[in-house]
N, C-alpha and C positions, 0 to 999 in steps of 0.2 A: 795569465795567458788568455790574450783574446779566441772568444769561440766561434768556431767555421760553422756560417748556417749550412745544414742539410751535410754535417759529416758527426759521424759517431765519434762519442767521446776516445774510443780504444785505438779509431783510425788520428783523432787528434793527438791523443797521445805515441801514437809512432810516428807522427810529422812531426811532433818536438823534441821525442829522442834522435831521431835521423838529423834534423840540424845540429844538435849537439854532437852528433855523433857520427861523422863520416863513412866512417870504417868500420869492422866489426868490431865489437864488444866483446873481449877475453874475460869469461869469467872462472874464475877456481871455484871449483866446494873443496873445503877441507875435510871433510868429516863425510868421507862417501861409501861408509859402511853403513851407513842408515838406512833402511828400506825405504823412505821415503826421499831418496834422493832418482830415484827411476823416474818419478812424476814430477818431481821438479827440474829435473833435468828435458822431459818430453815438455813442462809448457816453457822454458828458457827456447828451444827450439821451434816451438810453436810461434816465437815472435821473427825469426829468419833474420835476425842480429845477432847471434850469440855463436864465440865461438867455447866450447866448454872446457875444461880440462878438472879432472877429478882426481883427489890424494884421498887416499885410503887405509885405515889400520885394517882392513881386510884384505886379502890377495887375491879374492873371489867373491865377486857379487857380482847381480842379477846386472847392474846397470854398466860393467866391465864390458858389457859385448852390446850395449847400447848403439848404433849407429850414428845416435847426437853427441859419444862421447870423443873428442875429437883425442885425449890423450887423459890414461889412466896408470897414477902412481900408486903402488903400494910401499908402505913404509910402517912398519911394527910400534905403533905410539904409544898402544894403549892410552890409559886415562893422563900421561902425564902431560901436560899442557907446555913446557918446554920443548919436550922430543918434538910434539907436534909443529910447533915454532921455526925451528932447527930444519922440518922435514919442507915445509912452507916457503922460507928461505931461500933452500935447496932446490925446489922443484924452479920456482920464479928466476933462479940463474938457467937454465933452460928456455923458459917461455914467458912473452911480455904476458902480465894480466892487470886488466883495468880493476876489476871488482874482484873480492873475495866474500864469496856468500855463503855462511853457515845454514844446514838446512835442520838438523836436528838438536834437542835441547844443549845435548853435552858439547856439540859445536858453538851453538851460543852461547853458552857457557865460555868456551876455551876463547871467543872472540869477543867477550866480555872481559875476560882478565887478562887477556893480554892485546887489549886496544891500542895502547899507545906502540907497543913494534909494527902488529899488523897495519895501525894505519899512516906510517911510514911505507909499508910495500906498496900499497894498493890501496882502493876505496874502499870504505865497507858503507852497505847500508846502515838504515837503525838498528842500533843494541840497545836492549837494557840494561839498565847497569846492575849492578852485583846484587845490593840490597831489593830491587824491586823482583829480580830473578829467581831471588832465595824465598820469595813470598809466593811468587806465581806457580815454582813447581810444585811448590809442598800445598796436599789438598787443605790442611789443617790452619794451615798458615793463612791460604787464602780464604778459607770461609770465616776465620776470625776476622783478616781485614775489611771484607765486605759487611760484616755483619756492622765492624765499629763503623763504616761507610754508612748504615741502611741502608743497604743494599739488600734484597730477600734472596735468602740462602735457609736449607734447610737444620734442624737443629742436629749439632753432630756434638761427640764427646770425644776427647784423647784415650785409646791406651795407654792406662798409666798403673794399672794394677796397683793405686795406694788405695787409705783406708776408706774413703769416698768416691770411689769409682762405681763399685756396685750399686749405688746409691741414683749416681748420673746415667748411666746407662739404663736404672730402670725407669729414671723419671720422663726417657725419650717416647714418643708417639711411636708405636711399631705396628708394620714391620719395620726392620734397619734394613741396614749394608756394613758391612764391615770391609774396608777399604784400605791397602798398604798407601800411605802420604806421600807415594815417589810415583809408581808403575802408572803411564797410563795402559791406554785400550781397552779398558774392562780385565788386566790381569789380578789376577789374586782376590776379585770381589764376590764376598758370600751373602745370602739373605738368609736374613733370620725372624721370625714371624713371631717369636715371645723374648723377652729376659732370660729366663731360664735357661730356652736353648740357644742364647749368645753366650750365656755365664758357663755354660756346661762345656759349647766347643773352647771358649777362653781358658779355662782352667785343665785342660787335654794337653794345651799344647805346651811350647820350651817362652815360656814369659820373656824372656830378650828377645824373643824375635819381633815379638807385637809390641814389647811398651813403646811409646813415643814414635813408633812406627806406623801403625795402623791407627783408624779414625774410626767413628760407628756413626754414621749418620742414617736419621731418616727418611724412610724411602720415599720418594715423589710420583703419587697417581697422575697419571698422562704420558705425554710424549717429548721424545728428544727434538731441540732445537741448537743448530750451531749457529754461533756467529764468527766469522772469521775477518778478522782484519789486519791492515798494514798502518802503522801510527809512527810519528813522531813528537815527543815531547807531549803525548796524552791526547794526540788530534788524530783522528782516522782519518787515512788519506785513501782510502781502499774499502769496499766489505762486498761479504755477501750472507746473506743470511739461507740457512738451506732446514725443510724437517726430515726427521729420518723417516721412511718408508719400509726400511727393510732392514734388518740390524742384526748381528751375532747376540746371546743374550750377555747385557751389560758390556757389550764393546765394542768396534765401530759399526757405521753405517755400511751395506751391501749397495741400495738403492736410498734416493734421496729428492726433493724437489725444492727448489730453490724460490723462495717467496719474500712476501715483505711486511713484519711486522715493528712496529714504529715502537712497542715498547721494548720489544728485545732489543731493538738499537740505541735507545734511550739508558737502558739500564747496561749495557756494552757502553758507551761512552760514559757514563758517570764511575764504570771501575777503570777503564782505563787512563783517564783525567785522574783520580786519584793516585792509581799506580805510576803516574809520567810514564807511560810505556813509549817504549820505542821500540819497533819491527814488527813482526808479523806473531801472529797469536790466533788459535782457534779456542772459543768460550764456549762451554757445551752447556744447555739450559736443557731445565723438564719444564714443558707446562702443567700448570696444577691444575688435575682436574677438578678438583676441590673450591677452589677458588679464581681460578681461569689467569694467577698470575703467575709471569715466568722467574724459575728461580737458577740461580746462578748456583753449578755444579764443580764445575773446576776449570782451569786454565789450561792449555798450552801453548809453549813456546817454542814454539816451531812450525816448519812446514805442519799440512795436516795431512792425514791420507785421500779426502776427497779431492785435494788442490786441483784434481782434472775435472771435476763436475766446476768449479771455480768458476776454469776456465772456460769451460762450454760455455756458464752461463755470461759470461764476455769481460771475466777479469782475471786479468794474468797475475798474482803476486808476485811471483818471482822476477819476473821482468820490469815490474815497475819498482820493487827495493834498489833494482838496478840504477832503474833511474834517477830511485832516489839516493842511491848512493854515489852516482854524477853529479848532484846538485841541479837536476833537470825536474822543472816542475811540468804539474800535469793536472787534469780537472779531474772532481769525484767520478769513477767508471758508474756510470747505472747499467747493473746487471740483468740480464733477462731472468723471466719466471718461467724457470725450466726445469727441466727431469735430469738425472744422470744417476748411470748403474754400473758398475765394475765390471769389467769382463767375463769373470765365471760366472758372476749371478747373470750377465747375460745372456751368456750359452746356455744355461741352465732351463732358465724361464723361455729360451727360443725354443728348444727343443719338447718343454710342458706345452706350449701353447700349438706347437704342431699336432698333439694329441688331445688339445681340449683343456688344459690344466694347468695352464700358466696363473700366474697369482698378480704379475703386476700389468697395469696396462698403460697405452698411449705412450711409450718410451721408441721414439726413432734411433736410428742407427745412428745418426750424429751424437744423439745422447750418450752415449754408451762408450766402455771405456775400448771397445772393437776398435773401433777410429783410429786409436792411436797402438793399440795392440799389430796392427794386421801390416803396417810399413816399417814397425819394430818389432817385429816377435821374438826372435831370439832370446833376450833377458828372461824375459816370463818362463818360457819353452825349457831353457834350461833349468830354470828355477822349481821347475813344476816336475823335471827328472832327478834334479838332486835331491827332492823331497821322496820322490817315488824309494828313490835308492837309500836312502834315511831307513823310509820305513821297513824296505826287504833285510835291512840287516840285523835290524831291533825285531822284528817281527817272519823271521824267512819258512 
């Protein structure tokens, strides 16, 4: 694609979707019980092409009263990837859809094994395929392949309770992490500061839950770095790199800034070139403070939960797997060096800082996930009373 002096890449990139594409753009998620389908769903309409429609194994979720959501099916799937199939089918004798776009793993997943029906209905963007899938979710799996890459990861050991286990676990640099091989967001991670007191909580607990399940890796002095991209066949078509600013401990980012370090992207293309990936993936690095290099912590495949800071910083992913699931090409987006903070942490730090006490600074209102809260509030609003009424019944 020829480039228009004095227009931005993202304004170029919607003048070569809009030729392709007359009309709006129908897209499905199939898999719109994942909490991150809210944010994907608000930057899909952030591009004013998209018409949405969402199937759901849930009957209730926050993004059900979405005002982008133009039509929401529920249909009881659970994990089997057939029913889902069947349910997908079903929905599309209803309404035309161009694209069908998985936003969370187990969706990619279900649109990995079952490619060849889906992409008879409809487009799909990039999938991975099965094999490279099976590596990327599992943390285990991935810091062995990187490691046989050289790729810098730090040194971790399997739960496997045989008779050399004790042996690998104490030869690790501590503190650890003791980490479940599936859960992201920082679920289920503990720190442990000696051998002793990983061997002591290890032998407390029911051993089939941790062998082969849990990992114990080395903890990384510094700070979190994501990269997030959109690839096909091991080429990034997309990124943005962001550090964390504000964080739950060990799981995601609250507040965040969006910068540009040329060896996290360097070391981001060298796994993904290995891995042939195809789609969108967020790669979460710590920088060492030790040695000042970044090391590669785990994968996902999937939307991510910051995908709105993404966006501020002026790359849509969702809208451009669209397009590349049109067969519509586009130039690399250069992202701006920007801030973005989630809504509660917004509110939160608005109201510290009217008293003197705020902790993060120079974040405008555009930064912020208000922007897109405040012409959809509903999702949230209700999501934020079904918790309240959660806790009054566990706790009244």
């Amino acid at each position: 694609m020829v480039k228009r002096a004095g227009v931005s890449p993202d304004a170029q990139v919607a003048m070569t979707g809009a030729k392709a594409m007359t009309n709006k753009l129908c897209v499905l998620i199939p898999d719109g019980e994942n909490e991150h389908v809210l944010w994907t769903a608000r930057s899909l309409a952030h591009s004013k092409r998209v018409k949405l429609y969402i199937l759901s194994d849930k009957r209730w979720t926050p993004v059900r009263f979405s005002r982008h959501c133009r039509l929401y099916k529920f249909r009881a799937t659970g994990a089997d990837h057939g029913a889902r199939l069947n349910a997908v089918t079903e929905m599309m004798k209803r309404v035309h859809v161009d694209v069908i776009l998985p936003v969370s793993e187990e969706g990619v997943l279900f649109a990995a094994a079952e490619r060849e029906s889906l992409s008879k209905l409809a487009a799909l963007p990039p999938i991975p395929d099965l094999e490279s899938l099976k590596t990327a979710r599992n943390k285990w799996l991935l810091n062995q392949f990187a490691g046989q890459h050289d790729l810098p990861v730090p040194e971790a050991a399997l739960v496997t309770f045989d008779s050399a286990f004790e042996g690998r676990i104490s030869a690790l640099e501590y503190p650890v992490l003791l980490k479940p091989t599936a859960l992201t967001d920082g679920q289920g991670i503990r720190y442990f500061d000696t051998p002793a007191g990983l061997w002591r909580f290890l032998k407390s607990q029911e051993g089939a839950l941790f062998k082969d399940r849990y990992l114990v890796q080395t903890y990384v002095p510094g700070y979190d770095l994501g990269l997030s991209v959109l690839c096909r066949d091991g080429e990034i078509l997309a990124f943005t790199i962001q550090r964390g600013i504000m964080a739950h401990r060990f799981g995601s980012l609250t507040a965040m800034e969006f910068v540009r370090q040329d060896d996290v992207l360097e070391l981001g293309q060298k796994l993904v070139t290995a891995l042939r990936w195809n789609g969108v993936a967020h790669i979460d690095f710590r920088r060492d403070s030790r040695d000042g290099q970044p090391k590669i912590i785990e994968l996902n495949a999937r939307y991510w939960g910051s995908l709105l800071g993404s966006l501020v910083a002026g790359v849509n992913f969702p809208y451009l797997a669209c397009l590349a699931a049109q067969g519509v090409s586009f130039p690399m987006p250069r992202y701006q060096l920007s801030k973005f903070t989630y809504t509660t942490t917004a509110i939160k730090e608005g109201l510290l800082r009217c008293v003197g006490k705020g902790s993060l600074k120079g974040f405008t209102f555009r930064e912020t996930g208000l922007r897109f809260f405040l012409p959809d509030p509903l999702p949230e609003v209700l999501k934020r009373l079904q918790e309240f009424a959660d806790v009054q019944r566990v706790d009244p």
